[in-house]
C-alpha positions as CSV (number, residue, x, y, z in Angstrom):
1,X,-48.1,-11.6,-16.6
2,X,-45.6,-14.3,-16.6
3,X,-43.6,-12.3,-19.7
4,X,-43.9,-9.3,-17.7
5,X,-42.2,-10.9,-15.0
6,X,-39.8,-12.3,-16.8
7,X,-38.7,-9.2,-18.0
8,X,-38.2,-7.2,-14.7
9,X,-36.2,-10.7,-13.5
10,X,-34.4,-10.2,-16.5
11,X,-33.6,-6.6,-16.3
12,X,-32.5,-7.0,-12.3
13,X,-30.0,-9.4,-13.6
14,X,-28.6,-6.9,-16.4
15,X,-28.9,-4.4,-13.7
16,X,-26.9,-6.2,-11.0
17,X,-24.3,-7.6,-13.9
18,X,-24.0,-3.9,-14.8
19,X,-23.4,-2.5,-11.2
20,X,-20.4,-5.0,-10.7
21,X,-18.2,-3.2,-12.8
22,X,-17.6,0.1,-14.3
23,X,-15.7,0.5,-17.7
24,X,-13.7,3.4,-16.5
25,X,-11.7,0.6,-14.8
26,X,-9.0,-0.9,-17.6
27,X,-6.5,-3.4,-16.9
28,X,-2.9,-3.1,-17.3
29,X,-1.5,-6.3,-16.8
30,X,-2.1,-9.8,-15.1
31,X,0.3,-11.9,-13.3
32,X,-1.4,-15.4,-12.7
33,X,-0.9,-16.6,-9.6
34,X,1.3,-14.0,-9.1
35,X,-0.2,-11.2,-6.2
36,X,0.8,-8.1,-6.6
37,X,1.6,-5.7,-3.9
38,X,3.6,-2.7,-4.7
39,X,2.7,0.0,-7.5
40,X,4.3,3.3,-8.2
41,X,5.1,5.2,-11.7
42,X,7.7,7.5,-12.1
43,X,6.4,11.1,-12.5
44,X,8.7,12.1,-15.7
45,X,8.8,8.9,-17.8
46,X,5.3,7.2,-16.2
47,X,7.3,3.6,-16.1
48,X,5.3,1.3,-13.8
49,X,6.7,-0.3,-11.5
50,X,5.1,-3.4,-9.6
51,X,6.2,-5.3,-6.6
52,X,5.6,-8.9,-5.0
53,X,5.9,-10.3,-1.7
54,X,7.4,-13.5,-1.3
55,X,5.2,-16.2,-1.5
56,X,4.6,-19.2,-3.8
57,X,5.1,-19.2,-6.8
58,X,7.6,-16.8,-6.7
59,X,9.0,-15.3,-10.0
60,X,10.4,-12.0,-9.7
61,X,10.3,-9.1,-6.1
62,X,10.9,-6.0,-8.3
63,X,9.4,-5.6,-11.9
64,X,8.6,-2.3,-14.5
65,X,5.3,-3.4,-16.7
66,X,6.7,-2.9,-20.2
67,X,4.1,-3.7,-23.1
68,X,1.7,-5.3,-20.4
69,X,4.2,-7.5,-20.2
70,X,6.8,-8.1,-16.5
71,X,10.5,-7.4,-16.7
72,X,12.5,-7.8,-13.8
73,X,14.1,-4.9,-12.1
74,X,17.0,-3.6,-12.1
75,X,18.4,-6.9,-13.2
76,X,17.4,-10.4,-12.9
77,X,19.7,-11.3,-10.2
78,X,18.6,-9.2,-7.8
79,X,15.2,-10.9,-8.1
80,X,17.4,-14.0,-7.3
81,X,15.4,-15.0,-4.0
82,X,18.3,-15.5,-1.6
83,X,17.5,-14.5,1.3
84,X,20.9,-15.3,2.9
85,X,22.6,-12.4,0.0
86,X,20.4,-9.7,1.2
87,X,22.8,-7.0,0.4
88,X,22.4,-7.6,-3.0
89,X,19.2,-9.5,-3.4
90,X,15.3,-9.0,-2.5
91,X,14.0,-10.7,0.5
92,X,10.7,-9.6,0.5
93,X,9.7,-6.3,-1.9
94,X,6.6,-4.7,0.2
95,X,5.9,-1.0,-0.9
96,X,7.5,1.7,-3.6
97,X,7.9,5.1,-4.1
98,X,8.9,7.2,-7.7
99,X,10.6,10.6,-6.2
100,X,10.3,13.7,-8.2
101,X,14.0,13.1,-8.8
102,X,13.9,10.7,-11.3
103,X,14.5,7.7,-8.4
104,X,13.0,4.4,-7.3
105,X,12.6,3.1,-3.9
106,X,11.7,-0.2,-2.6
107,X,10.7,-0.7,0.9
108,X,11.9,-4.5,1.2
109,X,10.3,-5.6,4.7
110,X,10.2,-8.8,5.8
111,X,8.9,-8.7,9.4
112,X,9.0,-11.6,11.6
113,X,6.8,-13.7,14.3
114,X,3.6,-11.9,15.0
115,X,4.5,-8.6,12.8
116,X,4.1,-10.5,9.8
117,X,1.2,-10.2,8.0
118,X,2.9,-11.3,4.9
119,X,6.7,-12.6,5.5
120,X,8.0,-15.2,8.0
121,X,6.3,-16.0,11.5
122,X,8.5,-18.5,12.3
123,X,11.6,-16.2,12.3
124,X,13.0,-14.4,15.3
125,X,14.1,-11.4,13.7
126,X,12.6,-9.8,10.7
127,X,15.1,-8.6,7.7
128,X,14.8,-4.6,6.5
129,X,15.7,-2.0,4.0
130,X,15.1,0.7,1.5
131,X,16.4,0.8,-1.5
132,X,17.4,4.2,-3.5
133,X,17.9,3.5,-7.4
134,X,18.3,5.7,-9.9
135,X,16.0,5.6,-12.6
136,X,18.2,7.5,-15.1
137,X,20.9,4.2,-15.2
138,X,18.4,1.7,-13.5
139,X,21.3,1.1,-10.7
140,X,21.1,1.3,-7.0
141,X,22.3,4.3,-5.3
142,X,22.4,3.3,-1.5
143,X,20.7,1.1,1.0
144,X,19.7,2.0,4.4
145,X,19.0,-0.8,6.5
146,X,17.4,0.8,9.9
147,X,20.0,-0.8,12.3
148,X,18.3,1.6,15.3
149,X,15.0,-0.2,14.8
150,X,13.7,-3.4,16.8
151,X,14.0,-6.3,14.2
152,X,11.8,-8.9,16.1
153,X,8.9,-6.0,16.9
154,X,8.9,-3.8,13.7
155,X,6.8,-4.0,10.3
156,X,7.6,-1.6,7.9
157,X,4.9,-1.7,5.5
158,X,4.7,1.9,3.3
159,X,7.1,4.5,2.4
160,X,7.0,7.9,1.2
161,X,10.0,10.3,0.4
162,X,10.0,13.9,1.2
163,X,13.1,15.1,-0.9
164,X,12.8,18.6,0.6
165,X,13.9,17.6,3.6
166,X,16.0,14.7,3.0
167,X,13.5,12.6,5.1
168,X,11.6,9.2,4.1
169,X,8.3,8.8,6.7
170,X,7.2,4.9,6.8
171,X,4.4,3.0,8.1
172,X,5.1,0.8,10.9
173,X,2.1,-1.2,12.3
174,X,4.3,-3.3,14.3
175,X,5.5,-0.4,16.5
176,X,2.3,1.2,15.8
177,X,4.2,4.3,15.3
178,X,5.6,6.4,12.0
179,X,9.6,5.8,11.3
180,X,11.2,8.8,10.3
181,X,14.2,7.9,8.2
182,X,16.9,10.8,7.5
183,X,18.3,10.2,4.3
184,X,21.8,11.6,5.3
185,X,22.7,9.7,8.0
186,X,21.1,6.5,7.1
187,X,19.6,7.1,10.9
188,X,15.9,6.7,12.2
189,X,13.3,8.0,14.2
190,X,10.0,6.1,15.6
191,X,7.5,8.9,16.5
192,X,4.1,9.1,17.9
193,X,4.3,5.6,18.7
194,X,0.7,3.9,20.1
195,X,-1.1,7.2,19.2
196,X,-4.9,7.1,18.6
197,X,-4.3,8.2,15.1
198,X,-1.4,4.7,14.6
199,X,-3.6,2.3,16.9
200,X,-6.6,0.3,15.2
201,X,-9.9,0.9,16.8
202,X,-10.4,-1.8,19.6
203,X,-13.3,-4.6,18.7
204,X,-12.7,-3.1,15.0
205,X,-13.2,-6.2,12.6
206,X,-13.2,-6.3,9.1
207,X,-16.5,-7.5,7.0
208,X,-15.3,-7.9,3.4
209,X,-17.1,-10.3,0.5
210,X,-20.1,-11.0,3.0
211,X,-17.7,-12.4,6.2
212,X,-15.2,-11.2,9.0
213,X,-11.6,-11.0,7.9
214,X,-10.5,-13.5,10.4
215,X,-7.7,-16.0,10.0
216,X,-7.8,-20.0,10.5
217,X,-6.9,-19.3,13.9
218,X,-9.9,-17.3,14.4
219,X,-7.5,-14.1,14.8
220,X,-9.5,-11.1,13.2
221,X,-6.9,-9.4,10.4
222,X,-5.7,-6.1,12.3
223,X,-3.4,-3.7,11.1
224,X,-2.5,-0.4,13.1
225,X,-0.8,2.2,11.0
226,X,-0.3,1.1,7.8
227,X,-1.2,3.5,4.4
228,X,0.4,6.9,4.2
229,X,0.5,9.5,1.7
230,X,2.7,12.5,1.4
231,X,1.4,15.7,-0.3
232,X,3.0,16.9,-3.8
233,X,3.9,20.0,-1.8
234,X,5.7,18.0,0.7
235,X,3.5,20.0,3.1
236,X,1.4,17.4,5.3
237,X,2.0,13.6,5.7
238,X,-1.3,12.0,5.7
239,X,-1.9,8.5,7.4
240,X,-3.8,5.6,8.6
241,X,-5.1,2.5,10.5
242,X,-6.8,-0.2,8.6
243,X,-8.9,-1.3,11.5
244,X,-10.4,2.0,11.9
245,X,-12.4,5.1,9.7
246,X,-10.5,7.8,10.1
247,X,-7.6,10.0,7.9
248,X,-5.4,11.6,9.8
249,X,-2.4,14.0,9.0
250,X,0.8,16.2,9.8
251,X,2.8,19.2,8.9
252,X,6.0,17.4,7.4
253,X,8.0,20.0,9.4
254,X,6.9,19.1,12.8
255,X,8.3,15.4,11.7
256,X,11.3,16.8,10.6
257,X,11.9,19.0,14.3
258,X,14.0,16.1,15.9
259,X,13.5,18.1,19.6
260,X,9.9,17.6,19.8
261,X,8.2,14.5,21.7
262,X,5.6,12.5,21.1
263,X,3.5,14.2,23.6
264,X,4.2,17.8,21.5
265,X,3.3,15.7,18.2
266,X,0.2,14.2,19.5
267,X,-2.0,17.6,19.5
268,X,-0.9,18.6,16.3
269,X,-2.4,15.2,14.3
270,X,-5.1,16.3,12.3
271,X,-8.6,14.1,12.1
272,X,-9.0,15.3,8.3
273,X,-12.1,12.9,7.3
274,X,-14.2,10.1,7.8
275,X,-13.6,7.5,5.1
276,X,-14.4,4.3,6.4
277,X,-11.8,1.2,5.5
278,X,-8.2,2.0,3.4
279,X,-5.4,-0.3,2.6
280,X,-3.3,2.2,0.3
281,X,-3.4,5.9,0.0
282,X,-1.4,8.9,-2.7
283,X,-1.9,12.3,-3.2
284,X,-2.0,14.2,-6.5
285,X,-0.7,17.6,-7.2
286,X,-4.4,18.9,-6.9
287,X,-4.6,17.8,-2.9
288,X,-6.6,15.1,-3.6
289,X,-5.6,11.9,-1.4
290,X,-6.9,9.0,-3.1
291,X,-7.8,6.0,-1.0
292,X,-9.1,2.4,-1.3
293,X,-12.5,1.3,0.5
294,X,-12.4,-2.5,0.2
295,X,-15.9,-2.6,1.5
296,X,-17.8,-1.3,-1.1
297,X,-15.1,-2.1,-4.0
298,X,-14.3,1.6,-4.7
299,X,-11.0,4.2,-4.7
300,X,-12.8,7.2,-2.9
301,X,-10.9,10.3,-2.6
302,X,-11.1,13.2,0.0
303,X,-10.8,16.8,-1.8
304,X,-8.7,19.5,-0.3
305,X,-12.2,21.5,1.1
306,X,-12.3,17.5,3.3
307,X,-15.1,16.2,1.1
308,X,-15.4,12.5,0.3
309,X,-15.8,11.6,-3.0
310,X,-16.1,8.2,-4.8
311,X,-13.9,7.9,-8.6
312,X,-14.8,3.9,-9.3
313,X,-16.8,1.3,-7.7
314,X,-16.1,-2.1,-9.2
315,X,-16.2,-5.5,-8.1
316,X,-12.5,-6.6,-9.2
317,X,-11.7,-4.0,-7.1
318,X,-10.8,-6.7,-4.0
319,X,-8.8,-5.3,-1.3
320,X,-6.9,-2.0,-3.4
321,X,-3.4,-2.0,-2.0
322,X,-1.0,0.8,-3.8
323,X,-1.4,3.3,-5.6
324,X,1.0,5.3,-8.2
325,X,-0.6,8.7,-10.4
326,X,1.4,8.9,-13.6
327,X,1.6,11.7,-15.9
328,X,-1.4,10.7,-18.3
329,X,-3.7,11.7,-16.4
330,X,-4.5,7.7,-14.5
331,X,-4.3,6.6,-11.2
332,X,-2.2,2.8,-11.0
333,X,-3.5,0.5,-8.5
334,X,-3.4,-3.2,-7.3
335,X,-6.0,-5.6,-6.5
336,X,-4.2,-7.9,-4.3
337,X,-7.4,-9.7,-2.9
338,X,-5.8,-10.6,0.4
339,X,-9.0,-11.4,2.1
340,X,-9.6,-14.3,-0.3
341,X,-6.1,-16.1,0.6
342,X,-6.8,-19.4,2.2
343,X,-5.4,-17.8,5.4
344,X,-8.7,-16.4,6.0
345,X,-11.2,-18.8,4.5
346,X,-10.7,-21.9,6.6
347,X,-8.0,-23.0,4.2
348,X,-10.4,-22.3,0.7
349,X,-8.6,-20.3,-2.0
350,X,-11.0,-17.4,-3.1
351,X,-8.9,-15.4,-5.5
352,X,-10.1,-14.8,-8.3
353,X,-7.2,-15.3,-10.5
354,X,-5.2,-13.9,-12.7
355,X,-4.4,-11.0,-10.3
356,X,-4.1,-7.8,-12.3
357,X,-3.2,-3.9,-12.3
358,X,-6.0,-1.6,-13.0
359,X,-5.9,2.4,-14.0
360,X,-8.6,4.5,-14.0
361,X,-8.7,7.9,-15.0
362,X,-8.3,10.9,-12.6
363,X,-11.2,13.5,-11.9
């Protein structure tokens, strides 16, 4: 009886062990201490391209994965952190985007006071801007620095870039609203601002690893609109709270009309799915928008018919942050484990270093 016993504790354990991670998930890279934030791969070449915010110890904003290995991008010195040069140097690398045009761009937000979730809390006004670079020379093209937007309120977090209309839509969970950025005029647009499809479900909380997500301040982590994800087609602009369950989406050329309100916008947000928590979202050229669901350690992904379907559960999959689809057939992500920070653990680090990039191959 005893042997018998031993053998189905055994077997729970190998069970368990087993259920913790999949071996569809393969690792592309570590950093360390390093966290990564930022992913994207470039649709023609599939370079990889990781970002990382600003926080100690700092090494490099900007980097393309080459052999497994980091090499900072474009050039060393603009991975320089001098904050004072930010015309020419990154302040604080958030979220990027590889175009269909053979270009790079990196959101670099630094938000400030309250809007930052990651940045500088103690400064009065935060420090923005997107950065076009050609990935044909690996030089930069141009920089818009959203002059119209409100630097002590805003948080640009995610970017996407609809080169169909000369348009880039952002995430901005400071405003609680979607920036609309026109590409010609270097001039933007904040649109359905404090929206129930932008604001985080009141009394929301996050319950990740076993606890509430709440800060040493006993603040609970919140995040209004934050991933977005713009169909290959450039049809429908899909987007997000973290604190809340629900996908939600637009026609692109409803953003684009500059004549229509909020109040005109509002009833033409579509509630696509239920899909319970996301951090990072991307579209494939099927219609698939692939999500993160930190909860339960798995990318999900809702089909074009609005089904929700589950691609990997693993547990290194700790709080999935961006996303990039490359040409061989694998979706790129980060694991950037932000829950585990000593932010929100009474001051106990968590991670579960080194941090890494995973890929895992598409349906």
């Amino acid at each position: 009886m005893k042997k018998i016993l031993f053998y189905i504790a055994t077997m729970a354990i190998m069970l368990k062990a087993t259920a913790q991670t999949d071996e569809k998930l393969i690792e592309v890279a570590s950093f360390d201490k390093n966290q990564p934030i930022g992913v994207t791969v470039a649709p023609a070449s599939n370079r990889l391209f990781v970002s990382f915010p600003h926080t100690e110890p700092y090494l490099y904003g900007l980097t393309e994965i080459v052999n497994g290995k980091r090499v900072p991008f474009p050039d060393a010195e603009w991975n320089q952190y001098k904050p004072e040069e930010p015309e020419t140097h990154f302040v604080n690398a958030q979220d990027l985007y590889a175009d269909d045009r053979n270009c790079l761009w990196v959101l670099d937000s630094a938000p400030a006071g309250a809007a930052a979730v990651i940045g500088n809390a103690t400064a009065k006004l935060g420090q923005f801007k997107l950065i076009q670079i050609s990935l044909d020379d690996n030089k930069v093209k141009r920089i818009y620095t959203f002059e119209g937007l409100p630097k002590d309120k805003s948080a640009l977090n995610d970017v996407c870039v609809d080169n169909s209309r000369k348009l880039a839509y952002l995430s901005d969970p400071g405003l609680h609203a979607i920036i609309v950025l026109d590409l010609n005029t270097g001039k933007s647009r904040v649109v359905l601002k404090d929206d129930k499809s932008t604001i985080v479900e009141p009394g929301f909380k996050l319950n990740l690893d076993g606890k509430d997500v709440v800060d040493n301040n006993g603040r609970p982590f919140a995040s209004n609109v934050n991933g977005i994800a713009l169909s290959r087609n450039y049809k429908y602009f899909y987007f997000r709270a973290i604190n809340q369950t629900k996908l939600y989406r637009i026609a692109t050329e409803l953003l684009a009309d500059t004549t229509l309100k909020d109040a005109q916008l509002s009833p033409k947000v579509e509630m696509v799915a239920e899909t319970g928590v996301c951090h990072g979202m991307i579209a494939d050229t099927q219609g698939n928008i692939y999500q993160s669901s930190s909860p339960d350690h798995s990318i999900k992904y809702v089909s074009p018919d609005g089904q929700l379907h589950t691609l990997v559960t693993d547990e290194r999959l700790s709080w999935p942050d961006s996303f990039g689809i490359g040409n061989d057939g694998y979706l790129y992500l980060s694991a950037s484990q932000m829950n585990r920070l000593p932010k929100y653990n009474g001051g106990e680090n968590k991670v579960v270093y080194p941090y890494r990039i995973y890929k895992v191959k598409l349906p």
